[in-house]
Structures are given as structure tokens and as C-alpha cells.
N, CA, C and O of each residue as an XYZ file, in Angstrom:
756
protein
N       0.848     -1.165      0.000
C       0.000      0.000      0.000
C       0.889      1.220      0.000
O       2.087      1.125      0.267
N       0.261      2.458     -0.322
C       1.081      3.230     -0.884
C       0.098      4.756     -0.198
O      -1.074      4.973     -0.503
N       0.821      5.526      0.624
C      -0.108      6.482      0.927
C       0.604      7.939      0.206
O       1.724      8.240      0.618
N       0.224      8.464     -0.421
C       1.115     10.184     -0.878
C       0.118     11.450     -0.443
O      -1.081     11.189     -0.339
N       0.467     12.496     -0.244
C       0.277     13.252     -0.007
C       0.986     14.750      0.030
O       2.186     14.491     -0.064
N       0.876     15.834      0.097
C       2.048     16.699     -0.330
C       2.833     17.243      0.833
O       3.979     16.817      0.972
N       2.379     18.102      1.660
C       2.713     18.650      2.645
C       2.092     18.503      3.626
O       2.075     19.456      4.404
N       1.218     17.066      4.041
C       0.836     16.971      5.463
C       1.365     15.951      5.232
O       0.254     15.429      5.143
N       2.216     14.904      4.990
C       2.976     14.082      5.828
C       3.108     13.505      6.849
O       3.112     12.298      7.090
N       3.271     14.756      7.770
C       3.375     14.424      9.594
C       2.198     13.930      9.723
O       2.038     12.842     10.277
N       1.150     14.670      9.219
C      -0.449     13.871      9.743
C      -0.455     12.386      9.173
O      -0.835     11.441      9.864
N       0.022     12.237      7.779
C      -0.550     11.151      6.933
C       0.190      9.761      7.720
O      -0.204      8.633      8.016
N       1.303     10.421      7.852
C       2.583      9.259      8.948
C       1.675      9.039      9.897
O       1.275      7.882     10.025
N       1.149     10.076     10.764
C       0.880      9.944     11.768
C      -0.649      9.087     11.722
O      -0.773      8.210     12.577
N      -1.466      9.242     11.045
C      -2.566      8.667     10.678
C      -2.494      7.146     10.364
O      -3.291      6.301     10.771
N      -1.341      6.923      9.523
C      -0.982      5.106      9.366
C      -0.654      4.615     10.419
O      -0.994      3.449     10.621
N       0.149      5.367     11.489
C       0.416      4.723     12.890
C      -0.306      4.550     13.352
O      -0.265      3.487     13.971
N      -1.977      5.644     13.520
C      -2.861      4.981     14.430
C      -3.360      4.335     13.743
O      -3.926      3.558     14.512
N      -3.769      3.834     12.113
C      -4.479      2.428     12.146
C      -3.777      1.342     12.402
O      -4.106      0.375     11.715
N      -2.471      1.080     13.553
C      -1.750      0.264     13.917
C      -1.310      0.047     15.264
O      -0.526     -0.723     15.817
N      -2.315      1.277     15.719
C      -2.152      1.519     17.315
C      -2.972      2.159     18.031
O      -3.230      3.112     17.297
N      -3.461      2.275     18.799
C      -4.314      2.887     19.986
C      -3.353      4.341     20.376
O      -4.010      5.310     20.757
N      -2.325      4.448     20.315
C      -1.297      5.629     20.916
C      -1.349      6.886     19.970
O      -1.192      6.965     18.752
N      -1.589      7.735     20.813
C      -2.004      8.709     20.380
C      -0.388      9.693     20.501
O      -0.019      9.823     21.668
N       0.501     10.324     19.481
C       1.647     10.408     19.828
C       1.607     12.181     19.995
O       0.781     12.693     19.239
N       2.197     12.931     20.666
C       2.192     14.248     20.642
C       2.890     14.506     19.615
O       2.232     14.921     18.661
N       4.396     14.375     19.406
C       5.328     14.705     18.463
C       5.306     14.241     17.297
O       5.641     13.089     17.023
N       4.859     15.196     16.374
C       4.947     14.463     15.095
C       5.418     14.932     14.046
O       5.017     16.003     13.591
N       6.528     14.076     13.373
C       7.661     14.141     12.470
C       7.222     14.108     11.081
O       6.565     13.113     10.774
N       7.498     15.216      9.920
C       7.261     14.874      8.685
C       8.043     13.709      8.208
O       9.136     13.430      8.700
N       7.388     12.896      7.071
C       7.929     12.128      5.948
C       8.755     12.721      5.084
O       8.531     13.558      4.209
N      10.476     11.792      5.688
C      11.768     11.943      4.481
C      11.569     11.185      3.664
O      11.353      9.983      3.812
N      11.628     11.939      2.448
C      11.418     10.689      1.245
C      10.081      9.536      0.937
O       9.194      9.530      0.083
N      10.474      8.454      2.244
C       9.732      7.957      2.492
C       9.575      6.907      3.736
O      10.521      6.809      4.517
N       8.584      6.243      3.905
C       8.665      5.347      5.583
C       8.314      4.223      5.005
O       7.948      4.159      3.832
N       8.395      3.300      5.746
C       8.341      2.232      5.330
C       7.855      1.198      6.907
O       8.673      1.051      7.816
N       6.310      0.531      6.974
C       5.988     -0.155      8.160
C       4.791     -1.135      8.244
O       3.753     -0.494      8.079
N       4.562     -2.422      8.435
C       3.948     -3.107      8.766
C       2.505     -3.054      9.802
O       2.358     -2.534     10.909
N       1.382     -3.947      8.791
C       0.009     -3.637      9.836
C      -0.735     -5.150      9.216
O      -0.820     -5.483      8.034
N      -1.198     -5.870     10.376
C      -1.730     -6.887     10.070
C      -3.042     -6.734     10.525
O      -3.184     -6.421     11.707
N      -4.211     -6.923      9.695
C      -5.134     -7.154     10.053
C      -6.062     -8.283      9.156
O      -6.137     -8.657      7.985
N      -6.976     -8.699     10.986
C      -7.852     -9.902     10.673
C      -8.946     -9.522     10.505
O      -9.456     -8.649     11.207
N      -9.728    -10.297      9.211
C     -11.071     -9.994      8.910
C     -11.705    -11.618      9.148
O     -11.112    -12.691      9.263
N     -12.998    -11.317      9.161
C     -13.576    -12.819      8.894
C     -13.161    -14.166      8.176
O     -13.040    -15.310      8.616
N     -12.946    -13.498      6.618
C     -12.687    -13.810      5.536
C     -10.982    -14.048      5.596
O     -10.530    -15.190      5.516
N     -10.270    -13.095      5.716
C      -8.702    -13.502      5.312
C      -7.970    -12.568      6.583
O      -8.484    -11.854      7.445
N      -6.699    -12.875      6.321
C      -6.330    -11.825      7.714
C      -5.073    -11.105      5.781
O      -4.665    -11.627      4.743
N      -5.024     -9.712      6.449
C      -4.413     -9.095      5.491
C      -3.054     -8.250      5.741
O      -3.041     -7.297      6.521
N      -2.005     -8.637      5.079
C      -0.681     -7.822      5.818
C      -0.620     -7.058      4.705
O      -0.597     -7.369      3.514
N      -0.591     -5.712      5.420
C      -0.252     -4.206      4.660
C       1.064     -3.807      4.805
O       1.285     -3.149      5.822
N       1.949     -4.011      4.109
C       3.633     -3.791      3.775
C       3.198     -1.742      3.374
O       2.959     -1.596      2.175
N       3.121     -0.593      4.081
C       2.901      0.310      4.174
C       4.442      1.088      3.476
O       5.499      0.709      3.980
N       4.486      1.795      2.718
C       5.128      2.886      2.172
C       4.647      4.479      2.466
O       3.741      5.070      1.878
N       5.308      4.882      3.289
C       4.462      6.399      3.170
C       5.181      7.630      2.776
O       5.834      8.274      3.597
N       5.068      7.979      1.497
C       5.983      8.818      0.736
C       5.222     10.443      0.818
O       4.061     10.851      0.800
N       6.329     10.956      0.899
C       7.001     12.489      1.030
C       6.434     13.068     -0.375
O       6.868     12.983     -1.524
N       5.352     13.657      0.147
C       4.681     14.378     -0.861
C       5.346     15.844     -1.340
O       5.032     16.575     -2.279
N       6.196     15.955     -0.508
C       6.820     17.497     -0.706
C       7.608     17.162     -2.532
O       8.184     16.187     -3.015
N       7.315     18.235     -2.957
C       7.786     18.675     -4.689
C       9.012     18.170     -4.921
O       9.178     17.520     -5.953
N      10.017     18.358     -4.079
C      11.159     17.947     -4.108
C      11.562     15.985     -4.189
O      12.623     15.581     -4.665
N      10.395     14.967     -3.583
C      10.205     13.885     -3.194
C       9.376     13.442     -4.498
O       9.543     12.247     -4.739
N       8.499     14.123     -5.428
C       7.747     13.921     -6.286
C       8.286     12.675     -7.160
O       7.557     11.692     -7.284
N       9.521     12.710     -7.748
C       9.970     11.868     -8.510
C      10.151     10.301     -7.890
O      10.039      9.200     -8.428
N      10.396     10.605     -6.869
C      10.510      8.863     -6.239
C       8.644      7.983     -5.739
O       8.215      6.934     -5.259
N       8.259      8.985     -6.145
C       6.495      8.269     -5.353
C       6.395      7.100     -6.512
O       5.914      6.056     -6.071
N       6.797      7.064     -8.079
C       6.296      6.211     -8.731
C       7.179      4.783     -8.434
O       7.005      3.679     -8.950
N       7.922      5.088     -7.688
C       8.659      3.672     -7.333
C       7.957      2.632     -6.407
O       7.971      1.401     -6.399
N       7.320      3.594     -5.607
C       6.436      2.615     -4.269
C       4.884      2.672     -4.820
O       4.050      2.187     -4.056
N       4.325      3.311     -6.292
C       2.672      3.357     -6.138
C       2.522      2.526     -7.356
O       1.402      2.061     -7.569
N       3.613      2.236     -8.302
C       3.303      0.986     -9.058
C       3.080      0.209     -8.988
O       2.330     -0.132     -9.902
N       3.431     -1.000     -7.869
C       3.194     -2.114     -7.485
C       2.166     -2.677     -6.797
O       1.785     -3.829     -6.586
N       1.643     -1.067     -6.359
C       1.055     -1.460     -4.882
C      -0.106     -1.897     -5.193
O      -0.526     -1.377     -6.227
N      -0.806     -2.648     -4.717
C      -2.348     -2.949     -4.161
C      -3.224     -2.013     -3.850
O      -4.382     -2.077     -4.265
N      -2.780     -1.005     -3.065
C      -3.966      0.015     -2.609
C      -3.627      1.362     -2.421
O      -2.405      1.354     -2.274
N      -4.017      2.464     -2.349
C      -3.400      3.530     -2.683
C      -4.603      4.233     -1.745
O      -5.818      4.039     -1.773
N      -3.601      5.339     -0.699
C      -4.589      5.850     -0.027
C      -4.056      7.843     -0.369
O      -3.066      8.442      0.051
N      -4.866      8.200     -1.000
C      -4.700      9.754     -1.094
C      -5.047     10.996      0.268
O      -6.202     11.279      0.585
N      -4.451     11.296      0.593
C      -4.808     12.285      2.093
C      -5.003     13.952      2.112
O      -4.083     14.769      2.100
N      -6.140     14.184      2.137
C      -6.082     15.747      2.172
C      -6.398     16.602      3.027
O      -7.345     16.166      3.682
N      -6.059     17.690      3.385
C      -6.597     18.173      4.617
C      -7.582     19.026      4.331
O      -7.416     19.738      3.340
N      -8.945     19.177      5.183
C     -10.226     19.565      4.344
C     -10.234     21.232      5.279
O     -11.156     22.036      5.415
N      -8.951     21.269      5.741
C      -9.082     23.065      6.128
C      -8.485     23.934      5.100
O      -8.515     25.162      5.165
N      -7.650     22.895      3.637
C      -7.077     23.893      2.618
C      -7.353     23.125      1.252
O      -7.098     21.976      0.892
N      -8.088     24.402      0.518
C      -8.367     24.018     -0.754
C      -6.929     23.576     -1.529
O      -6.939     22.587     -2.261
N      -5.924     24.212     -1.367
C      -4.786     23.512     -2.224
C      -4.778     22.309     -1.696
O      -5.309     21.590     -2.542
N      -4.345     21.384     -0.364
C      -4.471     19.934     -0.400
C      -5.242     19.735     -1.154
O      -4.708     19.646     -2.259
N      -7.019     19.509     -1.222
C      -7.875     19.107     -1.873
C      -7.388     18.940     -3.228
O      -7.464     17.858     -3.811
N      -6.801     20.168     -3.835
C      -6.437     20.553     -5.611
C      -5.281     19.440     -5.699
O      -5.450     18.598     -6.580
N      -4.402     19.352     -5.092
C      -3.120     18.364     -5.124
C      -3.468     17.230     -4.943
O      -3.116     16.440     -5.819
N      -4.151     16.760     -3.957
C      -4.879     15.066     -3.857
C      -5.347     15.104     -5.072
O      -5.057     14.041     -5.622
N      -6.186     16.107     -6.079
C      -6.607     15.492     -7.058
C      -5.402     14.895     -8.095
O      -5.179     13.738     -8.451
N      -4.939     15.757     -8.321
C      -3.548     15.733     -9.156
C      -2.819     13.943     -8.880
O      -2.531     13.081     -9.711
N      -2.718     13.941     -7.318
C      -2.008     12.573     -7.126
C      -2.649     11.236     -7.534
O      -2.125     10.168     -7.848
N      -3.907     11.600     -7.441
C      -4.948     10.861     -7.954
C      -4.864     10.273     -9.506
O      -4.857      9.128     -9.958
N      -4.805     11.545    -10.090
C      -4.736     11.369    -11.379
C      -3.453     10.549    -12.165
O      -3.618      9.985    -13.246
N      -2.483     10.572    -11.622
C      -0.985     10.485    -11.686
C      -1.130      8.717    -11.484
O      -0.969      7.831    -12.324
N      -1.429      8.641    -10.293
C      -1.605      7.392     -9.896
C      -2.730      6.327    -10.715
O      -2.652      5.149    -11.066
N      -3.300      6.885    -10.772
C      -4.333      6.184    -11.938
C      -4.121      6.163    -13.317
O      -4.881      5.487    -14.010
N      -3.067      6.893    -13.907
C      -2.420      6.737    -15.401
C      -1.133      6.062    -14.696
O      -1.173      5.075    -15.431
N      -0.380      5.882    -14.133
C       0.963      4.813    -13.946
C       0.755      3.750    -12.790
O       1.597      2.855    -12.720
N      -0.102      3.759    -12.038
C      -0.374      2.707    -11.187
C      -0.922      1.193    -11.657
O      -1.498      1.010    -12.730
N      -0.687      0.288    -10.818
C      -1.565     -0.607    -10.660
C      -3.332     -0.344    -11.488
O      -3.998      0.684    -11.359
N      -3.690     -1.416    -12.190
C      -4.926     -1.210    -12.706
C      -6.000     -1.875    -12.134
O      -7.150     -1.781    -12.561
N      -5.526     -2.816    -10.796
C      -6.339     -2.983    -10.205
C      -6.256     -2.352     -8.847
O      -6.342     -3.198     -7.957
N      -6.135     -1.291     -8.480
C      -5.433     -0.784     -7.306
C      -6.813     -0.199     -6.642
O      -7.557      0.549     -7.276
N      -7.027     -0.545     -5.536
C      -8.300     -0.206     -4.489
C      -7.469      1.265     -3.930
O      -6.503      1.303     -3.168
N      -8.008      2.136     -4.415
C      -7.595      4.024     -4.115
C      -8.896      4.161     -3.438
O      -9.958      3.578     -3.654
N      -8.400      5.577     -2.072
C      -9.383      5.532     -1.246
C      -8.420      7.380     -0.952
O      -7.261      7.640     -0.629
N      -9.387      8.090     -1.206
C      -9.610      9.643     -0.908
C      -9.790      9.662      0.597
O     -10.771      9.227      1.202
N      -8.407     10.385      1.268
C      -8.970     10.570      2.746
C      -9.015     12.078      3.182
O      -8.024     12.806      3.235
N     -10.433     12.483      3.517
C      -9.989     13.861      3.949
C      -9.546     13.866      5.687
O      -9.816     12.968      6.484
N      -9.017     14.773      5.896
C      -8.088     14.163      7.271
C      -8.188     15.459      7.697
O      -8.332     16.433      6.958
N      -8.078     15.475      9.429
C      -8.417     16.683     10.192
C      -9.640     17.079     10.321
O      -9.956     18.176     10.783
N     -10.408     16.231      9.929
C     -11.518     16.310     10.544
C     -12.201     16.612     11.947
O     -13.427     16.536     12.029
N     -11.538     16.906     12.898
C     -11.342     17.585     14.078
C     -10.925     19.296     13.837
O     -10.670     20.102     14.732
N     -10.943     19.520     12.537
C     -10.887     21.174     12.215
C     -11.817     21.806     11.876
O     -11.700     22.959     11.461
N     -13.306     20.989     12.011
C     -14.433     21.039     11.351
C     -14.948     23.135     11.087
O     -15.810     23.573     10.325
N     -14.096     23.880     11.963
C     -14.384     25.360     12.112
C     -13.799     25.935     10.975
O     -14.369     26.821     10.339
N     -12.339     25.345     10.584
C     -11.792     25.801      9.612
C     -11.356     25.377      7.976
O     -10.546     25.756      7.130
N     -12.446     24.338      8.116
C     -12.860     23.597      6.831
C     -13.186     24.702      5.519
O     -13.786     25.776      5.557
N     -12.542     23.991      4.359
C     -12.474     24.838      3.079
C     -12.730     24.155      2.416
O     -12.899     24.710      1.330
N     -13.015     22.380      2.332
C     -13.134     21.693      1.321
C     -14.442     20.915      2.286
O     -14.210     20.235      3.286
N     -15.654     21.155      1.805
C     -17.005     20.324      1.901
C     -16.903     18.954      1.919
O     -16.157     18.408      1.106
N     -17.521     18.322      2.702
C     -17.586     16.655      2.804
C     -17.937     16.187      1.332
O     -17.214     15.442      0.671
N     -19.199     16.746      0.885
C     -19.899     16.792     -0.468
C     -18.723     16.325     -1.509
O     -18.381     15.190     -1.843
N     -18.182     17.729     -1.937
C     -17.152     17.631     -2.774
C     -16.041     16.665     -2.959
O     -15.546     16.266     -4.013
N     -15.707     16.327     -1.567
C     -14.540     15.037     -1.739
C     -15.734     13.554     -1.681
O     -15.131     12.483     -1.616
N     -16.564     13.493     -1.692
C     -17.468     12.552     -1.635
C     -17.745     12.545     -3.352
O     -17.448     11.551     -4.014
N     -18.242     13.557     -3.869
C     -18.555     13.737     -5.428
C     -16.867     13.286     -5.988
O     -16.935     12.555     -6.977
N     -16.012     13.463     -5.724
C     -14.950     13.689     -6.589
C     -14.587     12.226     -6.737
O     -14.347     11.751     -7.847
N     -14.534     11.269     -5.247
C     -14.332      9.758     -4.809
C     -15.236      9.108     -5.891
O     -14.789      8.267     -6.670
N     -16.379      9.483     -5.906
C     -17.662      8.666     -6.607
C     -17.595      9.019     -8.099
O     -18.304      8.416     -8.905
N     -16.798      9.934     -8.451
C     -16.753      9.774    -10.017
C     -15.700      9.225    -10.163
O     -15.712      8.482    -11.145
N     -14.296      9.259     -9.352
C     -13.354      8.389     -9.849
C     -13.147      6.970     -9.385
O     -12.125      6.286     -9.450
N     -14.430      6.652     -8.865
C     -14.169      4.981     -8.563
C     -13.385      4.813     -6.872
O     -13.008      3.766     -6.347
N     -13.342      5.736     -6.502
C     -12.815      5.616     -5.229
C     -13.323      5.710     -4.147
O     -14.282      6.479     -4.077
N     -12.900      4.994     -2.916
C     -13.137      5.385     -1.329
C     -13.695      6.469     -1.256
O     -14.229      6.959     -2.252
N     -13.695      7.089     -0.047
C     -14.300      8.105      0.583
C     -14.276      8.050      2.278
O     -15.198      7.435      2.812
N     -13.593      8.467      2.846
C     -14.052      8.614      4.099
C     -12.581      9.821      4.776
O     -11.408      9.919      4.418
N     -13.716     10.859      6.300
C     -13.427     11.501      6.882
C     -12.606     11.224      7.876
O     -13.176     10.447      8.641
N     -11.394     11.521      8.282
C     -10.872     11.024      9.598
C      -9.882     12.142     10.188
O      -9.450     13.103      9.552
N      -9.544     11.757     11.834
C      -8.427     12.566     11.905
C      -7.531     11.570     13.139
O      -7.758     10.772     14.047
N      -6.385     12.255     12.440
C      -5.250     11.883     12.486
C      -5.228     12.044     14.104
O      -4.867     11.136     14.852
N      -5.631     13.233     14.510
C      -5.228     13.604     15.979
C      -6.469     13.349     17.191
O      -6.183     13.454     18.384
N      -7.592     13.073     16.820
C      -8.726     11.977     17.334
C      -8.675     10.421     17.412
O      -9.103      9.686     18.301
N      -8.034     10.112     16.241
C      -8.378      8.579     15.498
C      -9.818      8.481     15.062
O     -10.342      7.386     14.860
N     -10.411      9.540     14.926
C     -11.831      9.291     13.848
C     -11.838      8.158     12.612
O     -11.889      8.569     11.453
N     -11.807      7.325     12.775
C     -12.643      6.710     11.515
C     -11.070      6.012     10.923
O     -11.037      5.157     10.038
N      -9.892      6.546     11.575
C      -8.672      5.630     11.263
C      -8.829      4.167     11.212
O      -8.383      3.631     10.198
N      -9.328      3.475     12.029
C      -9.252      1.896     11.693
C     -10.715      1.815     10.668
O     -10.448      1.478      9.515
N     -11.175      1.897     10.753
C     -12.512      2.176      9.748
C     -11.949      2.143      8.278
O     -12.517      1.497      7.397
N     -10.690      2.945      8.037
C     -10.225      3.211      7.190
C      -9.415      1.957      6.816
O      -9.595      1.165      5.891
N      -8.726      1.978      7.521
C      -7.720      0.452      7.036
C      -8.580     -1.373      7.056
O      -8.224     -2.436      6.547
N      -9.818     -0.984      7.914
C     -10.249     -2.070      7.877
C     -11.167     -2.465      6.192
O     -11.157     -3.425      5.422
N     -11.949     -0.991      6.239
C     -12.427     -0.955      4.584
C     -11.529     -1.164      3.479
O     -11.829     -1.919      2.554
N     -10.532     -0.585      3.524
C      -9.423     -0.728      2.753
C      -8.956     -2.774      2.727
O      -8.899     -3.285      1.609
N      -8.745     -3.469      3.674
C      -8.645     -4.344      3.708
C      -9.924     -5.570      3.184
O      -9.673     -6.719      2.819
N     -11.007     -5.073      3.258
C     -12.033     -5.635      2.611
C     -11.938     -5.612      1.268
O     -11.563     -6.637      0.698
N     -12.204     -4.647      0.649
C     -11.705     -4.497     -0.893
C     -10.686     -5.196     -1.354
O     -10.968     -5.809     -2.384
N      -9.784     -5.310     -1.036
C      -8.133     -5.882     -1.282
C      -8.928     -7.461     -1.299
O      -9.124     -7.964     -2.405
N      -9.268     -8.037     -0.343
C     -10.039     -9.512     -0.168
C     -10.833     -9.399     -1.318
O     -10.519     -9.974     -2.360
N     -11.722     -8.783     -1.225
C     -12.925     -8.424     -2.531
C     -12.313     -8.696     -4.004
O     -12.645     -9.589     -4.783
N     -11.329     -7.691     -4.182
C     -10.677     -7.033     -5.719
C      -9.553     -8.270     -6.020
O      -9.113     -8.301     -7.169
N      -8.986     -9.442     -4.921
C      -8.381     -9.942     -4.934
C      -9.547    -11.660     -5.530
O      -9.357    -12.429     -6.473
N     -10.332    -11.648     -4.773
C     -11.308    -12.455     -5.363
C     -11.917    -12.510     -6.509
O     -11.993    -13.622     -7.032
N     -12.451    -11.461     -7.138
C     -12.980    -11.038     -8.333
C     -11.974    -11.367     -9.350
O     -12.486    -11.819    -10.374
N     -10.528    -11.262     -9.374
C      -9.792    -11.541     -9.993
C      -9.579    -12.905    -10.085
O      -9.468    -13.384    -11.214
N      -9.509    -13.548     -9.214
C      -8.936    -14.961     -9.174
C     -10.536    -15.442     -9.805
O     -10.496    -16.038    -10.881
N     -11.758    -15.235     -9.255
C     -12.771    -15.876    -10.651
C     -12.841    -16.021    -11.856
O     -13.338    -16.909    -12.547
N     -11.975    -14.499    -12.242
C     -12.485    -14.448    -13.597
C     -10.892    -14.900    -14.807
O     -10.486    -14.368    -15.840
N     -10.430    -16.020    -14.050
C      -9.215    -16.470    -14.835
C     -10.302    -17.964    -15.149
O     -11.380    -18.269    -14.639
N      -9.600    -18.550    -16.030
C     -10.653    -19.879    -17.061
C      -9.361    -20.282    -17.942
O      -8.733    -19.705    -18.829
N      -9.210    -21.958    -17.077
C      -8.813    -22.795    -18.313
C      -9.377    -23.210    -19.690
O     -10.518    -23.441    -20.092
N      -7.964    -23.222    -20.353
C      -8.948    -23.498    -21.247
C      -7.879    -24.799    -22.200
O      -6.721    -24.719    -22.609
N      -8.694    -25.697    -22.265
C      -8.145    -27.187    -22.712
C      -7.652    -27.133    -24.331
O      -8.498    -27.163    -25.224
N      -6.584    -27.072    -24.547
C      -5.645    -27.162    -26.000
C      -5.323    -28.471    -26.394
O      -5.391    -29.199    -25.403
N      -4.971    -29.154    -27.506
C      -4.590    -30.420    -28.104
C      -3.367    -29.911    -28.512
O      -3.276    -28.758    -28.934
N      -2.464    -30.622    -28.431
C      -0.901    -30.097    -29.304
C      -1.129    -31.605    -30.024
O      -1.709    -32.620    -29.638
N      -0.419    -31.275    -31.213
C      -0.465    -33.034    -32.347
C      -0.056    -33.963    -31.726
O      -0.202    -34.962    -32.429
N       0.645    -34.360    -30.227
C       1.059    -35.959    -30.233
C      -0.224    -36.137    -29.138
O       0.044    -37.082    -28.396
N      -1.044    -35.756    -28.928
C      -2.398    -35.841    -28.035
C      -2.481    -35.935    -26.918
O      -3.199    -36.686    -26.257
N      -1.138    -34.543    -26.327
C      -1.443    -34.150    -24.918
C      -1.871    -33.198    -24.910
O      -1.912    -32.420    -25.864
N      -2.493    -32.950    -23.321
C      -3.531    -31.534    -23.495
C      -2.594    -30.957    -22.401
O      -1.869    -31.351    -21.488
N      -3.207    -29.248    -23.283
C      -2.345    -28.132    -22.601
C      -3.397    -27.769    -21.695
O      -4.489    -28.313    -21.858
N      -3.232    -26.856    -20.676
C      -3.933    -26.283    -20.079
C      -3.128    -24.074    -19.962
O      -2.016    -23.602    -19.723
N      -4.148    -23.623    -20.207
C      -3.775    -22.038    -20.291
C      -4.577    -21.250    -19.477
O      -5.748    -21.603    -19.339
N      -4.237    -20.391    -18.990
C      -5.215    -19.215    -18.480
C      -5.398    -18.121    -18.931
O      -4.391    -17.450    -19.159
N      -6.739    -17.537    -19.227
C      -6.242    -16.097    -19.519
C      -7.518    -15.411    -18.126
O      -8.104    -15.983    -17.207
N      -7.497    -13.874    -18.634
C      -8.427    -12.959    -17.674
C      -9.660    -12.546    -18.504
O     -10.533    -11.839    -18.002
């Protein structure tokens, strides 16, 4: 999984730690480059290990994000809903990520700081409209509450089970003759 973001970092770091912990940390450090940390979670269905990348959205860090969001499985975008530029830049990362990413990649729009609800600039609405036309997540959280943080990674982990299933159905052998009259077996999608 792959989280980017531009200049909240410290929150977005700080936000992956609490869907991995109850601890609520005072001090919090922006993302160099990038982090790199482990989160296991059990669902009904499968238990799911999230190998976490959390890259340094700052301009300068831009060029290395396509190294950790190609591969990934799931892609979580973070914006802070007290500044219309986050909002404008999550879109951008969005977009970026969805022309060089993964094509099956479960992306999930987080507006974050949601505990700033006084100094909000970007409407629930709007990041809700923007999620729902591009096929993506949606949900409110904050980093410095834990609002809706495990909520987040647990939904996120459903999908991954889900998007991971859907795939494995829709592969089909299919029985070939080669001339000395053994049969091949092939897959496609």
C-alpha cells in the first residue's frame, strides 16, 4: 500500500500509525522521502498484511512516489479539508496514480483533520462527489482523534479480499490439443 500526499505528511505518517495503534503520539515528524511499516489485520474472511510505504509528498520527493505506487495494491490519497490547495493536489495525485499505477489498485480519498471542522475549506460533499466519479473510497478522519482511522484500514482491507477475489474468478482454463495428443492447459483474464 502506498499512501502520498504533499505537505501533510506528519499527519498522513501519523494517521498510518494509528491504524496500527491505539497511541495517540504528541510529536509528530514529517515524511523523508519515504517510511516504510507493517500492519496486520484480521477480517472474517482472510487476515491481510499491509507492507505500508508512506511517501514524502513534498515537490522535491515527487519523482521517487512512482517507485512505491506501481506495485502497490492500494493507494490511499490524504487531504486536509481546512485547505483548498491539499484538496487541488490530492486530485492531481490521484490522477498520476491512476495513469501509472496498478490497474487494479483499491484508491481511497482521505480527507483528514476532521477535528478542524471550524476551519474547513473543502465540503464533505465535494470530496465525496470527486471519490464517486473516480471509482474511489471516501471517508473523513483525523489523524489527531483517530476518527474513523481503523474504519479506514479495515475498509481498505475488505476491498483488497474483494478485488483480490474477483480476480482470481475471472481467470478460465482453457483445454488445448498439441499433435502428439497431450492436453495443454492455459489461463487467460
Amino acid at each position: 500500500m502506498c499512501l502520498s500526499d504533499r505537505f501533510l505528511l506528519w499527519r498522513s505518517h501519523h494517521l498510518l500509525r494509528m491504524g496500527s495503534s491505539n497511541n495517540i503520539q504528541a510529536k509528530l515528524e514529517s515524511t523523508i522521502g519515504a517510511a516504510f511499516f507493517s500492519q496486520i489485520l484480521s477480517l472474517n474472511e482472510a487476515t491481510v498484511k499491509f507492507d505500508i510505504w508512506d511517501t514524502a509528498g513534498q515537490e522535491r520527493y515527487h519523482s521517487l512516489a512512482p517507485m512505491y505506487y506501481r506495485g502497490a495494491a492500494a493507494a490511499l490519497v490524504v487531504y486536509d479539508i481546512s485547505s483548498t490547495d491539499s484538496f487541488t493536489r490530492a486530485k492531481k495525485w490521484i490522477q498520476e496514480v491512476q495513469r501509472q499505477g496498478n490497474p487494479h489498485l483499491v484508491m481511497a480519498l482521505v480527507a483528514n483533520k476532521a477535528d478542524l471542522e471550524t476551519k474547513r475549506q473543502v465540503d464533505n460533499e465535494e470530496g465525496e462527489l470527486y471519490a464517486q466519479e473516480n471509482g474511489l473510497f471516501f471517508i473523513e478522519t483525523s489523524a489527531k482523534t483517530a476518527q474513523n482511522v481503523k474504519e479506514l484500514f479495515y475498509e481498505i482491507a475488505k476491498r483488497l479480499v474483494k478485488a483480490r477475489a474477483a480476480r482470481r474468478s475471472g481467470m478460465k482454463l482453457h483445454e488445448e490439443t498439441q499433435d502428439r495428443g497431450r492436453r495443454l492447459f492455459c489461463c487467460s483474464t
